[in-house]
C-alpha positions as a LaTeX table, in Angstrom:
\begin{tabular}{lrrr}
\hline
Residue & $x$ (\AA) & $y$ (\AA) & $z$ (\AA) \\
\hline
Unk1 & $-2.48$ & 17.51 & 22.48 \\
Unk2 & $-3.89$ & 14.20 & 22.01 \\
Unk3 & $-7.52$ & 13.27 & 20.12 \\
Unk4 & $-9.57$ & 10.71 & 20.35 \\
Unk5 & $-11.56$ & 8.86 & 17.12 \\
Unk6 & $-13.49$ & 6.30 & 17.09 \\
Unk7 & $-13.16$ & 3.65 & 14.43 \\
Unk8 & $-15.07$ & 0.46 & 13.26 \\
Unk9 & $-13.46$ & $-2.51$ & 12.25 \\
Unk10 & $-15.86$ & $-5.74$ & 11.24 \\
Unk11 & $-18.52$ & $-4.14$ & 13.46 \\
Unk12 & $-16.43$ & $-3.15$ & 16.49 \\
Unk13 & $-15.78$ & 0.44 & 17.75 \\
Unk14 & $-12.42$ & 1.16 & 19.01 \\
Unk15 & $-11.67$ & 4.28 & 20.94 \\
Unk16 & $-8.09$ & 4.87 & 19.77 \\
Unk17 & $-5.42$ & 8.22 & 21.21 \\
Unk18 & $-4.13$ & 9.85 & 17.66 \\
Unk19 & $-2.06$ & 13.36 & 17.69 \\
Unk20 & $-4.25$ & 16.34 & 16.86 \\
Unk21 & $-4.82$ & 16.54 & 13.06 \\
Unk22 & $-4.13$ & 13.28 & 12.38 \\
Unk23 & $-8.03$ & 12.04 & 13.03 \\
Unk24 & $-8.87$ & 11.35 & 9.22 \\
Unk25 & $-5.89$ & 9.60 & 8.67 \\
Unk26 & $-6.23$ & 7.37 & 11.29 \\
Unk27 & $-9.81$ & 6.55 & 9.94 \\
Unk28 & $-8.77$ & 5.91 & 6.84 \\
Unk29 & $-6.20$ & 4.03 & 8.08 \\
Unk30 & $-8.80$ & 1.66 & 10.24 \\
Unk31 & $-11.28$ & 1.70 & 6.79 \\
Unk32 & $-8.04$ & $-0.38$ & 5.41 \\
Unk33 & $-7.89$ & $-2.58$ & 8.13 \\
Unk34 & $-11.84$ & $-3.47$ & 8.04 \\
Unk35 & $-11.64$ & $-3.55$ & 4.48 \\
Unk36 & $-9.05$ & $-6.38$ & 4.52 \\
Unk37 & $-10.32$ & $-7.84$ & 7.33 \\
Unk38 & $-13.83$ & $-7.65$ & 5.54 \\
Unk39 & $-12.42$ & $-9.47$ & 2.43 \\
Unk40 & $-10.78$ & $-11.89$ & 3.82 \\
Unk41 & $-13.80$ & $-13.08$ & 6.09 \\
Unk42 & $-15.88$ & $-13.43$ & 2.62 \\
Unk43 & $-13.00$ & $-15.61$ & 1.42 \\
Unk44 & $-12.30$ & $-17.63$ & 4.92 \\
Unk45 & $-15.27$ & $-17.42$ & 6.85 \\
Unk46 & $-15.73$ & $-16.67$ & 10.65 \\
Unk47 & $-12.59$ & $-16.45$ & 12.20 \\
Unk48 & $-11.60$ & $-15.79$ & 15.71 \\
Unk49 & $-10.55$ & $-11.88$ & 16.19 \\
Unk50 & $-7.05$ & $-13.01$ & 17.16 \\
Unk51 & $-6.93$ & $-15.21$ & 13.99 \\
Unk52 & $-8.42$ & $-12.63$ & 11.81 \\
Unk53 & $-5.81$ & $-10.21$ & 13.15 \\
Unk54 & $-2.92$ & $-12.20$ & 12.38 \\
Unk55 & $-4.15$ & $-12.67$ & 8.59 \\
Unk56 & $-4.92$ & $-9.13$ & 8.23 \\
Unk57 & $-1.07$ & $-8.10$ & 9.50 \\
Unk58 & 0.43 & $-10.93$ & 7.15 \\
Unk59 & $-1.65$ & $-9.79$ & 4.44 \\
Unk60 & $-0.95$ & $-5.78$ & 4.33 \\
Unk61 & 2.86 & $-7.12$ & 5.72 \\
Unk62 & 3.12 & $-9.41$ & 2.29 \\
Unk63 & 1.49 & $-6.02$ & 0.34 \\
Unk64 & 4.03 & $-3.69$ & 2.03 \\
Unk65 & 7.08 & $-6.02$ & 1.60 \\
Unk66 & 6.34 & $-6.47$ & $-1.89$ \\
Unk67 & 6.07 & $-2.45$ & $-2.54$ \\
Unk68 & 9.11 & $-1.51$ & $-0.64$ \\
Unk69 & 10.79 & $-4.24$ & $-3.08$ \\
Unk70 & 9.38 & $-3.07$ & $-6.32$ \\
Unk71 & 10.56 & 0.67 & $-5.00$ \\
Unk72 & 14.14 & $-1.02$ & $-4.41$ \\
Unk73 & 14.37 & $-2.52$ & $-7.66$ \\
Unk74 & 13.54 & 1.04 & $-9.58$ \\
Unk75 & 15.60 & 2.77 & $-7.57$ \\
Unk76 & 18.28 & 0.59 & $-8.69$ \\
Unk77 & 17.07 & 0.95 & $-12.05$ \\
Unk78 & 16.97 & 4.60 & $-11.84$ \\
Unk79 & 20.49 & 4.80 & $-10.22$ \\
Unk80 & 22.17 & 2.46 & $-13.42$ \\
Unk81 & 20.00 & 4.60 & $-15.78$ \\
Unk82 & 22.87 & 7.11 & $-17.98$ \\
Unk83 & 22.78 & 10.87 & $-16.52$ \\
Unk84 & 21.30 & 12.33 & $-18.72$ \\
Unk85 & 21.26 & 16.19 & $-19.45$ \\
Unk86 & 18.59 & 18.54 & $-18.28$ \\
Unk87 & 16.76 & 21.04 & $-20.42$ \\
Unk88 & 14.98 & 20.24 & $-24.07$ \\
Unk89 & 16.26 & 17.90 & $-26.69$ \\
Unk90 & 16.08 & 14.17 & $-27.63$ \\
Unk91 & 18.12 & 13.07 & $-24.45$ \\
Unk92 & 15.37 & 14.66 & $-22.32$ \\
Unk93 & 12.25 & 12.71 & $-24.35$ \\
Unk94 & 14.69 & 9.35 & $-23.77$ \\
Unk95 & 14.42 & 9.85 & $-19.66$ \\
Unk96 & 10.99 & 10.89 & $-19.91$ \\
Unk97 & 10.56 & 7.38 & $-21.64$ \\
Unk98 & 12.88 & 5.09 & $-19.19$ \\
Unk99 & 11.14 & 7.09 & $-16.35$ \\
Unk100 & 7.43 & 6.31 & $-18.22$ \\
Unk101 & 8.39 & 2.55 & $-18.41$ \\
Unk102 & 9.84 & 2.36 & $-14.96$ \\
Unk103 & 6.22 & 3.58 & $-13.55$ \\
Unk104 & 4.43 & 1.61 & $-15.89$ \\
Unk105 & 6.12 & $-1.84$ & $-14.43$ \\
Unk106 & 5.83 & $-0.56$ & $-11.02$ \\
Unk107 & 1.96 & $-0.13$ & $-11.64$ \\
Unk108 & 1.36 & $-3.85$ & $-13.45$ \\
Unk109 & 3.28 & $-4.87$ & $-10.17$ \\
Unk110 & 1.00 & $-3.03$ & $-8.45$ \\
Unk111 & $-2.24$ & $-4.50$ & $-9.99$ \\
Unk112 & $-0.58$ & $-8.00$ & $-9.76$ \\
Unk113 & $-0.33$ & $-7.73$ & $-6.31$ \\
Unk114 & $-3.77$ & $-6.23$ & $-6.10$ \\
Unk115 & $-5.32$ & $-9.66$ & $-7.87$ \\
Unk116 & $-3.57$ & $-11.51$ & $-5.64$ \\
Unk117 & $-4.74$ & $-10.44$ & $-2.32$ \\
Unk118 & $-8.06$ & $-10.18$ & $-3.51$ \\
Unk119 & $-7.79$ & $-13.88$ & $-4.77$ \\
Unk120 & $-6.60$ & $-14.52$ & $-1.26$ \\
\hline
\end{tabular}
């Protein structure tokens, strides 16, 4: 069965059809879009809604494009990484440290990414 939410985006309500349960989500889902859209008025001004659509999809499209290659590039980090044995011992701390670096890139990526939009 089918619900309806209502969500705001840069002061207009949209009645939009979600799948029961999924109501939250698809608020916080519109909060991103009117936060981005918010943002990038403060940085561009009044736009038309059509414009301000289109640089709110080529925004979170550049964000998403830019995660899903970041996730590529440690999975085939993670993939060339040596199997290493399970259980305790010094080859267990030494994955535990390639898998601690490999997050800690991903998440200066991340923030890059995160200065740059907002910079945007």
């Amino acid at each position: 069965m089918a619900s309806t939410v209502a969500v705001t985006i840069v002061g207009r309500t949209y009645e939009l059809n979600c799948d029961e349960g999924q109501e939250a989500y698809l608020q916080s889902l519109a909060a991103a879009v009117d936060e981005r859209a918010a943002e990038l008025l403060r940085h561009v001004g009044q736009v038309g809604d059509a414009r301000l659509l289109v640089m709110v999809a080529l925004s979170m499209a550049d964000e998403m494009i830019d995660l899903k290659g970041a996730v590529s590039r440690q999975e085939e980090a993670l993939a060339a990484a040596p199997v290493l044995p399970e259980g305790p011992g010094p080859e267990t701390g030494e994955a535990d440290g390639l898998l601690a670096s490999g997050i800690e890139k991903l998440a200066r990526r991340i923030e890059a990414i995160a200065e740059r939009l907002e910079k945007a």
